[in-house]
C-alpha positions as CSV (number, residue, x, y, z in Angstrom):
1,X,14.8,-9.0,0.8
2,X,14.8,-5.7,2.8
3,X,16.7,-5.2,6.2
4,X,14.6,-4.8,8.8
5,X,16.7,-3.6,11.7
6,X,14.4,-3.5,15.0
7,X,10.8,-4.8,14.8
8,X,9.3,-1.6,16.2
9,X,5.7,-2.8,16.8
10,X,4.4,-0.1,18.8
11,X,4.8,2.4,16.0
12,X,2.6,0.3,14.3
13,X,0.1,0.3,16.2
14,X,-2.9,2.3,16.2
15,X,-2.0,5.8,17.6
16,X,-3.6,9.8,17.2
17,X,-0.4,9.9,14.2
18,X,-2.7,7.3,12.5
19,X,-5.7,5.9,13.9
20,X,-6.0,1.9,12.3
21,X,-2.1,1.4,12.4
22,X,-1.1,-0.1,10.2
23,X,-1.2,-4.2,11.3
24,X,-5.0,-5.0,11.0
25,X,-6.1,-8.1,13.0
26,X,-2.2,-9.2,12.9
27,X,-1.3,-6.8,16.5
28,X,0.2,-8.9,18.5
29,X,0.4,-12.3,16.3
30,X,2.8,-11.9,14.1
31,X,6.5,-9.5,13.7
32,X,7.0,-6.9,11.2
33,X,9.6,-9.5,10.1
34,X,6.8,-12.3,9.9
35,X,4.5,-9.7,7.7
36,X,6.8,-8.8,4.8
37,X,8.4,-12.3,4.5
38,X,4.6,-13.6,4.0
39,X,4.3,-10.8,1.3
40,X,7.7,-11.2,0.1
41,X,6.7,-14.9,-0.9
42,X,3.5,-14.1,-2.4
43,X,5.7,-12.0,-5.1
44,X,8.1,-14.2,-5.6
45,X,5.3,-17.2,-6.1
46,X,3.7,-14.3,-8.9
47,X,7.4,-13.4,-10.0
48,X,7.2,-9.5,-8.5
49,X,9.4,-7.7,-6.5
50,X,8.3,-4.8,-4.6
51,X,10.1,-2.9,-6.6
52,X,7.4,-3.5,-10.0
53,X,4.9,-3.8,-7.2
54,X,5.9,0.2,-6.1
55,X,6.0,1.6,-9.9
56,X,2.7,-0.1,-10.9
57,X,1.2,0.9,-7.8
58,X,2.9,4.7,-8.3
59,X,1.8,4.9,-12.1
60,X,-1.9,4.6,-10.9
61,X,-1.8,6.9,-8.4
62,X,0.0,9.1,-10.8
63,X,-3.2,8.7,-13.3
64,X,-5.4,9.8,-11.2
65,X,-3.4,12.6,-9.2
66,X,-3.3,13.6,-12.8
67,X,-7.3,14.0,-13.1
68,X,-7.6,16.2,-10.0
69,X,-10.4,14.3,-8.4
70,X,-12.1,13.4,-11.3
71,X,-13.0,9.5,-11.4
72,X,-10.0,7.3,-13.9
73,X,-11.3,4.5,-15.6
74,X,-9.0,1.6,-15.6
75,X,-9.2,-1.8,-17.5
76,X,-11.1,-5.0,-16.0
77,X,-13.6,-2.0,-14.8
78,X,-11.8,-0.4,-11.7
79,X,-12.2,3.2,-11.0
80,X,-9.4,5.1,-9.0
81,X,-10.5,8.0,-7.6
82,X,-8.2,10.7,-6.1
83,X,-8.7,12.4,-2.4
84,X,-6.7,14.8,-1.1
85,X,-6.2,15.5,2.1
86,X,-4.1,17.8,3.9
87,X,-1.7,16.7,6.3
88,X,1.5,14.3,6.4
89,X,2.1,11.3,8.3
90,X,5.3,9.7,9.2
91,X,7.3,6.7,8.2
92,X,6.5,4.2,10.9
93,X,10.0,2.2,10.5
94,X,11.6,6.2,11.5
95,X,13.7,8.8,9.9
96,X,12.1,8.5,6.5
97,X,11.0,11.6,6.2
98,X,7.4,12.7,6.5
99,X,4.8,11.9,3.7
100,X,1.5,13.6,2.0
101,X,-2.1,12.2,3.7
102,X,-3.8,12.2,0.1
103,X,-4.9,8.8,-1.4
104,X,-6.4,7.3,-4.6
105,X,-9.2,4.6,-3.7
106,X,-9.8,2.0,-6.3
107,X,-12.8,0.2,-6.8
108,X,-15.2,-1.5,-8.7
109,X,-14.4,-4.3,-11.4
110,X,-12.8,-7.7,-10.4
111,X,-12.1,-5.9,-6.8
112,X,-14.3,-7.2,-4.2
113,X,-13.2,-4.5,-1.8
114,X,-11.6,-1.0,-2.3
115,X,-7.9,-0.9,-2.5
116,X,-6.6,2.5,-0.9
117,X,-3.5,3.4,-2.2
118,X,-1.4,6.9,-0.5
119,X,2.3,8.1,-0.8
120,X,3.1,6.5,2.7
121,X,1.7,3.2,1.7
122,X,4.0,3.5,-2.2
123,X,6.9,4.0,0.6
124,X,6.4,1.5,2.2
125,X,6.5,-1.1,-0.4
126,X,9.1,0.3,-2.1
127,X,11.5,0.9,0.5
128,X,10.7,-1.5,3.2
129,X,8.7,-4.2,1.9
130,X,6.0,-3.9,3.5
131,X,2.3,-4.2,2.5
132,X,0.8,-3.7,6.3
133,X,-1.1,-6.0,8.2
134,X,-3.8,-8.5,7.3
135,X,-7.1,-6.5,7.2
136,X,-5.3,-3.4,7.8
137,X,-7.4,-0.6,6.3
138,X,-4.3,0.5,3.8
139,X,-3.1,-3.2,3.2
140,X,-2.6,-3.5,-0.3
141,X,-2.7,-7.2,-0.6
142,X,0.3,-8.3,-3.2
143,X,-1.9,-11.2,-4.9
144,X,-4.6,-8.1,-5.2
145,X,-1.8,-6.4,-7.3
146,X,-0.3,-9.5,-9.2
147,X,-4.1,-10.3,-10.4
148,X,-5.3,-7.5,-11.3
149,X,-3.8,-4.6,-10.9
150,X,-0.1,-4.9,-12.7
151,X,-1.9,-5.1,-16.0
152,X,-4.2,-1.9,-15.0
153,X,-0.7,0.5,-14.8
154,X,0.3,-0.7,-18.0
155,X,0.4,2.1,-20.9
């Protein structure tokens, strides 16, 4: 499990660095702590780790950086589209470094609602754990991934 050495909430809250924040409908109900040892359970019960969660999760983003904004076709019908936008945006848990605003949105298929998928959000999986908040606009729910997306990154 990752260390989480303060429980910084108020960089993780909505702010002008980014405007949703990145704990949904769980500001002010539940820890940082609380939020990625929900998740962290979720993987184990589907036998992930964040780090398979990260490289899946990177190797689709990958495809479709690859395209150049041209629509990628994944199995079980999802479509990843990439966006770029310019700009970074910090680490919230500090001294990460800073890290590119672009995204890939996937859609369609067995996904009942777009899954947004951007460097900070790979980040943050990988290194801390953390899959943001319940309903937050960049949450990338791990069950999401274990169903239907781990098989998607596959070659």
């Amino acid at each position: 499990m990752k260390e989480l050495r303060e429980d910084p909430v108020s960089k993780f809250k909505p702010s002008p660095i980014s405007a949703p924040g990145f704990l949904g409908s769980d500001t002010g109900t539940a820890s940082i702590r609380d939020i990625i040892d929900t998740d962290y359970a979720l993987l184990e019960e589907c036998g992930l780790t964040t780090e398979k969660v990260a490289q899946a999760l990177e190797l689709i983003y990958r495809k479709c950086e690859l395209a150049m904004g041209d629509p990628v076709t994944f199995p079980n019908g999802i479509t990843g589209e990439l966006i770029d936008i310019r700009g970074k945006l910090p680490c919230p848990f500090g001294k990460c470094g800073t890290f590119a605003k672009g995204q890939v949105t996937l859609s369609g298929g067995v996904l009942h609602a777009p899954l947004i998928i951007s460097p900070l959000s790979l980040h943050l999986i990988k290194t801390h754990g953390f899959f943001q908040g319940t309903s937050s606009p960049f949450r990338i729910d791990p069950r999401i991934v274990a169903e239907h997306l781990m098989t998607v990154a596959l070659p």
